[in-house]
N, CA, C and O atoms as CSV, one atom per row, in Angstrom:
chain,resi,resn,atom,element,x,y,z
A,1,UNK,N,N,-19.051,-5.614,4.175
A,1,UNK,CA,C,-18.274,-6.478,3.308
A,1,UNK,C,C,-18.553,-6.090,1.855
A,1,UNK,O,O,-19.680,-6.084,1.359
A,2,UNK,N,N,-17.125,-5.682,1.052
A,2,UNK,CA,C,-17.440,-5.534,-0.492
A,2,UNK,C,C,-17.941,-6.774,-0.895
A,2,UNK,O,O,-17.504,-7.863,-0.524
A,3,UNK,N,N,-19.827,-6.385,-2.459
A,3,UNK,CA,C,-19.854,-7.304,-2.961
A,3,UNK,C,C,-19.254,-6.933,-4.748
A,3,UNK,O,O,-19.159,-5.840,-5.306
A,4,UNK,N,N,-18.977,-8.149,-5.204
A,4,UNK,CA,C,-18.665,-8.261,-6.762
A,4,UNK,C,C,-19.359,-9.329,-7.347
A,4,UNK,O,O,-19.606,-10.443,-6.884
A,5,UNK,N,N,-19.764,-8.608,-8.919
A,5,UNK,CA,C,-20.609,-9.073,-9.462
A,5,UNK,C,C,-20.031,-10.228,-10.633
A,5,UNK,O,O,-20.098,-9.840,-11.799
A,6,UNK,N,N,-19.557,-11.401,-10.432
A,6,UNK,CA,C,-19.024,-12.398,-11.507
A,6,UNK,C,C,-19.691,-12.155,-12.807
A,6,UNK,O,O,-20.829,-12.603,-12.941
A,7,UNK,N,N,-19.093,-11.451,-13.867
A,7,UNK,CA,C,-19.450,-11.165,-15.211
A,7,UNK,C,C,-18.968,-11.901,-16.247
A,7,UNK,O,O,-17.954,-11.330,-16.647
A,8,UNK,N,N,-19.242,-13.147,-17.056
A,8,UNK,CA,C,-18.904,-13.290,-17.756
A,8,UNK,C,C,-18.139,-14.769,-17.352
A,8,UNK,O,O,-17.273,-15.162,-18.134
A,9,UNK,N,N,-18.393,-15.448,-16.353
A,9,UNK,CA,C,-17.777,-16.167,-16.052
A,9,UNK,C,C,-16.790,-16.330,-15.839
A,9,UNK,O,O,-16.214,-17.357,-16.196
A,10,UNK,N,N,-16.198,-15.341,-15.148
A,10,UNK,CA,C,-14.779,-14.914,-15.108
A,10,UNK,C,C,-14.393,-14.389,-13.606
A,10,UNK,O,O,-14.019,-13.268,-13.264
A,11,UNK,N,N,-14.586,-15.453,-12.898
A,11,UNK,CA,C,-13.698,-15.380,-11.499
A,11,UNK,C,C,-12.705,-14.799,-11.245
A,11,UNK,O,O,-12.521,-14.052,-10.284
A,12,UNK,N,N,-11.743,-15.168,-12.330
A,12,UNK,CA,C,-10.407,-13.999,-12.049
A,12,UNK,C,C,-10.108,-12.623,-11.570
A,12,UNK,O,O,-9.327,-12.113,-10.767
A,13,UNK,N,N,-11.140,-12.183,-12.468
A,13,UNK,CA,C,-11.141,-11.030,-12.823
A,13,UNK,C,C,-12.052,-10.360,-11.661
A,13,UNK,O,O,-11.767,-9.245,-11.223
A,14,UNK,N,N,-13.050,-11.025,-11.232
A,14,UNK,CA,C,-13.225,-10.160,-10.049
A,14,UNK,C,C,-13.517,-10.951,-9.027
A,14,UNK,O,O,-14.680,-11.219,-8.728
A,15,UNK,N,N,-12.339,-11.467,-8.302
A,15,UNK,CA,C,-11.190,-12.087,-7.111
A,15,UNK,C,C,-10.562,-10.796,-7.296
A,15,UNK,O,O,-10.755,-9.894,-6.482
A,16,UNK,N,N,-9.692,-10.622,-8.492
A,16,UNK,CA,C,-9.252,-9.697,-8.233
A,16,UNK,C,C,-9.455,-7.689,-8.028
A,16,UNK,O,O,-8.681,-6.835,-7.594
A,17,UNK,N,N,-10.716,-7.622,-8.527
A,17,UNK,CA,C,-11.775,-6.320,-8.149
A,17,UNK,C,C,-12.074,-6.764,-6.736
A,17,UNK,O,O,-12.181,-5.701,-6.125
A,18,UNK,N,N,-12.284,-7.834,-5.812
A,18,UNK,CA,C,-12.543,-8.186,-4.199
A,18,UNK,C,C,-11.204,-7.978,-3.754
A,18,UNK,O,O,-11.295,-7.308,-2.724
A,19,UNK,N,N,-10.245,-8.166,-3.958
A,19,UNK,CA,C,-9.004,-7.837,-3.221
A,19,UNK,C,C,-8.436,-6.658,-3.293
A,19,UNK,O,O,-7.652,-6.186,-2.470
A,20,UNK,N,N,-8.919,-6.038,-4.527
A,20,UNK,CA,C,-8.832,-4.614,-4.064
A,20,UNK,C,C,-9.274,-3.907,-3.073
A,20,UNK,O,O,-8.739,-3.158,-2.256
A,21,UNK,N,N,-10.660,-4.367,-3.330
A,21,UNK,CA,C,-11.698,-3.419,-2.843
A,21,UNK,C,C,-11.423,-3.936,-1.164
A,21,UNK,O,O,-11.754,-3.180,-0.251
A,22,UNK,N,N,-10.867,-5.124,-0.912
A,22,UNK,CA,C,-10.986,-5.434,0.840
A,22,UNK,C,C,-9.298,-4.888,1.076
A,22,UNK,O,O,-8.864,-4.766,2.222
A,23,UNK,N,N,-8.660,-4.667,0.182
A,23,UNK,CA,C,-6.993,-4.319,0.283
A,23,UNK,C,C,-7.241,-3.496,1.677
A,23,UNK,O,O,-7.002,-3.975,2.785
A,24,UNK,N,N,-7.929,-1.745,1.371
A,24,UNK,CA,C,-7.845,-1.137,2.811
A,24,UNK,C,C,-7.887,-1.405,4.280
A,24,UNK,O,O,-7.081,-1.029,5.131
A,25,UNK,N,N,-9.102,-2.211,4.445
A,25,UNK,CA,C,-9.753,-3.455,5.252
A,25,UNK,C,C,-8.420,-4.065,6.324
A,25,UNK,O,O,-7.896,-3.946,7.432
A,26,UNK,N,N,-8.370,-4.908,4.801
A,26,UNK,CA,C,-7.156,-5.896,5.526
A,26,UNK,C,C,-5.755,-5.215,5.935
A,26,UNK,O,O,-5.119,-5.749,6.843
A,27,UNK,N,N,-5.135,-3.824,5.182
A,27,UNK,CA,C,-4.447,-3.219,5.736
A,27,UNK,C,C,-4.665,-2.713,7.266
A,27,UNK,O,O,-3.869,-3.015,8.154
A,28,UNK,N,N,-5.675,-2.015,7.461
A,28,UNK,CA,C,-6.194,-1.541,8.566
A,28,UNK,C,C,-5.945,-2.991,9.961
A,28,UNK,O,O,-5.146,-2.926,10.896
A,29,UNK,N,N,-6.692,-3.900,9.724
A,29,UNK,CA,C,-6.524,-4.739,10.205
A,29,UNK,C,C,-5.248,-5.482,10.380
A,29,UNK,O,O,-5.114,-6.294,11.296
A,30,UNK,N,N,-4.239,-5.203,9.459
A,30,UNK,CA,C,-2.834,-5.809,10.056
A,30,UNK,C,C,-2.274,-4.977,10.812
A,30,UNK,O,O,-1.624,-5.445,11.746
A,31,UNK,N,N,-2.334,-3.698,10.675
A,31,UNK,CA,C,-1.855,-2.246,11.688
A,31,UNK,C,C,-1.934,-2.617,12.820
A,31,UNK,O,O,-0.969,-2.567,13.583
A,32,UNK,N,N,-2.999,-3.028,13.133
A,32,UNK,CA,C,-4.137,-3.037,14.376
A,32,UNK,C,C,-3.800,-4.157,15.503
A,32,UNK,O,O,-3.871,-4.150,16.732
A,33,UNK,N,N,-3.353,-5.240,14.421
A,33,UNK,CA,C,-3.186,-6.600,14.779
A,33,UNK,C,C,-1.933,-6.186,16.601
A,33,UNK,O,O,-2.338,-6.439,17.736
A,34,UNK,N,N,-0.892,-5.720,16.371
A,34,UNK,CA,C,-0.658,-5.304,17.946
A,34,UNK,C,C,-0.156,-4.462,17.824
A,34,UNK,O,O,0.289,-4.105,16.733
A,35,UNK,N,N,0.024,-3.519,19.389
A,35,UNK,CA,C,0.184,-2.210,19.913
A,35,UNK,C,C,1.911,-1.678,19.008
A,35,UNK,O,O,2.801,-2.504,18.808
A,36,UNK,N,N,1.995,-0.580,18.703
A,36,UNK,CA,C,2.586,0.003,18.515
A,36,UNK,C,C,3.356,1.507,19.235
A,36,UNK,O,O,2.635,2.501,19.143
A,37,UNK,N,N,4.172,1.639,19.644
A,37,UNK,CA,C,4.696,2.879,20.566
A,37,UNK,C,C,4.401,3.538,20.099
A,37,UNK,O,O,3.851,3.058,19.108
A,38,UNK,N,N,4.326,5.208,20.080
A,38,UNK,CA,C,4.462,6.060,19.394
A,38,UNK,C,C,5.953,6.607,18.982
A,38,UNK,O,O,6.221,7.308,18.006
A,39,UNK,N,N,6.684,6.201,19.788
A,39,UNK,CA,C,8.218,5.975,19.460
A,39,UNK,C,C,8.174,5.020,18.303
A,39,UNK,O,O,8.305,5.679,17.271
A,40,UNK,N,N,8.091,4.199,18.139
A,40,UNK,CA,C,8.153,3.739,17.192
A,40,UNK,C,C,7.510,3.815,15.883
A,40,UNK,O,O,8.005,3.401,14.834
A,41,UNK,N,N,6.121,4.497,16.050
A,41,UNK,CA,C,5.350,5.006,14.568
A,41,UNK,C,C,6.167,6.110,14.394
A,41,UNK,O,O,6.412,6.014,13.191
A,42,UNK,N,N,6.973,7.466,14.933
A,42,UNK,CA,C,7.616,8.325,14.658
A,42,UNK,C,C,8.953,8.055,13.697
A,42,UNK,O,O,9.543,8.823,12.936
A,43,UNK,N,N,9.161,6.856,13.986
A,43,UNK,CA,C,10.669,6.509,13.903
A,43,UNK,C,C,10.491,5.336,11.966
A,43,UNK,O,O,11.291,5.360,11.031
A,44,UNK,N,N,9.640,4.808,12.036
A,44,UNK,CA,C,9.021,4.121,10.896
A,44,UNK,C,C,8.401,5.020,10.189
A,44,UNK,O,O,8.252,4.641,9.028
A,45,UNK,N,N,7.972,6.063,10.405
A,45,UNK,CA,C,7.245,7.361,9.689
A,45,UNK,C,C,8.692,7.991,8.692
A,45,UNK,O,O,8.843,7.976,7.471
A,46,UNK,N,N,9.807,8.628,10.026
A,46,UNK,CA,C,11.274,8.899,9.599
A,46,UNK,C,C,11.586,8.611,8.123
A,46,UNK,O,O,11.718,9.189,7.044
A,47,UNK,N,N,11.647,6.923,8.898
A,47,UNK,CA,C,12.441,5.734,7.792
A,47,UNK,C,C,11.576,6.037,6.002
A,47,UNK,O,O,12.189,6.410,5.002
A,48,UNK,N,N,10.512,5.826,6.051
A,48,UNK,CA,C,9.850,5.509,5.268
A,48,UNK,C,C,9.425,7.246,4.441
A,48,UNK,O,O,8.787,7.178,3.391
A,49,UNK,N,N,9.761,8.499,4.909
A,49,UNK,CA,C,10.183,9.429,4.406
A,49,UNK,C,C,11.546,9.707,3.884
A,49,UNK,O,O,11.563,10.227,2.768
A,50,UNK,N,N,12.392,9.535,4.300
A,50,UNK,CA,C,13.837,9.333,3.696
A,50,UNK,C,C,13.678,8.125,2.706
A,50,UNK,O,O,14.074,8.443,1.585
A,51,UNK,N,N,13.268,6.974,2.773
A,51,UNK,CA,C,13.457,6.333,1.552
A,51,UNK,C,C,12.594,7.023,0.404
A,51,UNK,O,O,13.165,7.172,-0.677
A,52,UNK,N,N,11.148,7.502,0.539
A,52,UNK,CA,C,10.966,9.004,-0.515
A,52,UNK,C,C,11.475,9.836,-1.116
A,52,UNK,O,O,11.195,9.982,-2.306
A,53,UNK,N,N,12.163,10.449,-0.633
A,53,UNK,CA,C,13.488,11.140,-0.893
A,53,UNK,C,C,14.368,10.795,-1.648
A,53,UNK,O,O,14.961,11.319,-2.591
A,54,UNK,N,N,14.406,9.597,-1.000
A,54,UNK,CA,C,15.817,8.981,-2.261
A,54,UNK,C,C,15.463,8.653,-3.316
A,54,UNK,O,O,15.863,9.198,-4.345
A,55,UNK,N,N,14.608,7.656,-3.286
A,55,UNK,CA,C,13.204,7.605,-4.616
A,55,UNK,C,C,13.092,8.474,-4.951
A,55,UNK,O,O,13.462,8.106,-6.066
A,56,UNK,N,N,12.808,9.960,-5.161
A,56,UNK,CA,C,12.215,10.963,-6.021
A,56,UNK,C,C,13.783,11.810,-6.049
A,56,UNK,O,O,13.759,12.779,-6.808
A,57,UNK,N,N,14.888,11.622,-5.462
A,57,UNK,CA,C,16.298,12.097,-5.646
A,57,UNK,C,C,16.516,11.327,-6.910
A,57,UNK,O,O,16.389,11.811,-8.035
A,58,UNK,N,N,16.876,10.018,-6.625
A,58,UNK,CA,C,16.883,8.859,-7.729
A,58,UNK,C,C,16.632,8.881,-8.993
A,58,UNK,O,O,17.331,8.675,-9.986
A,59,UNK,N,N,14.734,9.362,-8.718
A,59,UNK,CA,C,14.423,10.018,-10.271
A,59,UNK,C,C,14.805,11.038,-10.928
A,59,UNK,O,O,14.755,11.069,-12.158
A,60,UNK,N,N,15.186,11.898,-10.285
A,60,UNK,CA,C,15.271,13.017,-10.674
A,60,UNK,C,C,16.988,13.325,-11.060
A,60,UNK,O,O,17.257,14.405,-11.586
A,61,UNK,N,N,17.728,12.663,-10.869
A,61,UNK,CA,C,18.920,12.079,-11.494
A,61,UNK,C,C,18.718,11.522,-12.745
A,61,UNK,O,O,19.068,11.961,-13.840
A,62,UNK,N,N,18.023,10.348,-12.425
A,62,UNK,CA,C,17.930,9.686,-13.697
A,62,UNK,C,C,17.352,10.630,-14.944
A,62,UNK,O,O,17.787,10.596,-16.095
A,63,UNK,N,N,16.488,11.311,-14.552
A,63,UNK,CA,C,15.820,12.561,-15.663
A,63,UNK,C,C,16.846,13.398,-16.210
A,63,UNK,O,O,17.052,13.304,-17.420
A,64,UNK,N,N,17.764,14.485,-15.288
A,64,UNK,CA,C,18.376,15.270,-15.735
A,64,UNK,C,C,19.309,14.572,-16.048
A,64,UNK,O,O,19.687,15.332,-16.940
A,65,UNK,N,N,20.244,13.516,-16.099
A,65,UNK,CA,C,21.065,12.821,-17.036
A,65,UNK,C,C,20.774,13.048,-18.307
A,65,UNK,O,O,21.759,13.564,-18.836
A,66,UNK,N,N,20.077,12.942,-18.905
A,66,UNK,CA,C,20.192,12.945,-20.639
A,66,UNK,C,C,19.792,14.308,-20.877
A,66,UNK,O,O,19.737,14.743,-22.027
């Protein structure tokens, strides 16, 4: 378990250095949470490369415009 050191009396500020630091954690752990096909990680892998694409197409429009 990440620890953080409250500096300054300032909770905010590291709540939010702990939610970083457990961000991977808790990602990992929602993955996990149930089974996945491999048909289906292939197919969400797909998806989520083509929207890349369009994103860095997107930019790269927007750049050579002017």
């Amino acid at each position: 378990m990440p620890k953080v050191k409250v500096r300054n009396n300032n909770v905010d500020a590291a709540l939010r250095v702990f939610k970083k630091k457990c961000s991977e954690t808790l990602w990992d752990y929602k993955q996990k949470e149930y089974y996945v096909p491999r048909s289906e990680k292939r197919r969400l892998a797909k998806q989520a490369a083509v929207a890349r694409f369009k994103r860095k197409r997107q930019d790269n429009d927007r750049r050579n415009k002017f």
